[in-house]
C-alpha positions, 0 to 999 in steps of 0.5 A: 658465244650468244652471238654464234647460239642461234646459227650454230641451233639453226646449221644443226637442224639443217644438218639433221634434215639433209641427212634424213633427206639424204636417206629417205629421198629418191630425189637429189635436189631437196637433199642438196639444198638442205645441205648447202642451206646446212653449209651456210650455216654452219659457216656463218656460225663459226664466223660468228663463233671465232670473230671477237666482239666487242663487249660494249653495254648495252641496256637492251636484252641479247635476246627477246623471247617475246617478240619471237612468241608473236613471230611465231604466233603469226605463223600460227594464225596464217597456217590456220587457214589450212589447218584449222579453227582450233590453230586459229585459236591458240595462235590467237591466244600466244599473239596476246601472249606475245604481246603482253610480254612484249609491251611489259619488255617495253616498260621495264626497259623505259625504266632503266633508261 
């Protein structure tokens, strides 16, 4: 169920998009490409949804929040070239953020080990 969480959120915006799209533009091919992009999804999702995992332990978390922080802080801090000083800084700001939270992920888990 973890595994099929983040397909299954991303064929749900997908969808959403391509359905504002479909309503909204006088073109067909943005709209058609959301909603094949929509059809991946929802089909990898529901793979991953129905195929048996196995449940092996593992010591590593399922999910680091921290290393998604500093992606995004990433895309904050290339978009501020366009947007703005203001982005730049709190892109900045989530970077160290992401990365104190991370480098602390690291040592935790040193610990367990």
């Amino acid at each position: 169920m973890k595994v099929a969480l983040p397909f299954v959120a991303w064929a749900a915006l997908l969808t959403v998009l391509a359905a504002v799209l479909w309503v909204w533009s006088s073109d067909h091919v943005p709209p058609a490409i959301f909603t094949a992009a929509a059809s991946v999804a929802w089909c990898v999702g529901l793979y991953a949804l129905l195929r048996p995992f196995p449940r092996a332990v593992r010591r590593a978390p399922d999910l680091s929040l921290a290393s998604g922080l500093v992606a995004l802080a990433i895309a904050m801090l290339l978009l501020s070239a366009l947007v703005g000083e203001w982005l730049l800084l709190i892109g900045g700001g989530a970077l160290v953020a992401g990365l104190v939270w991370l480098a602390r992920e690291l040592r935790a888990e040193r610990r367990v080990r």
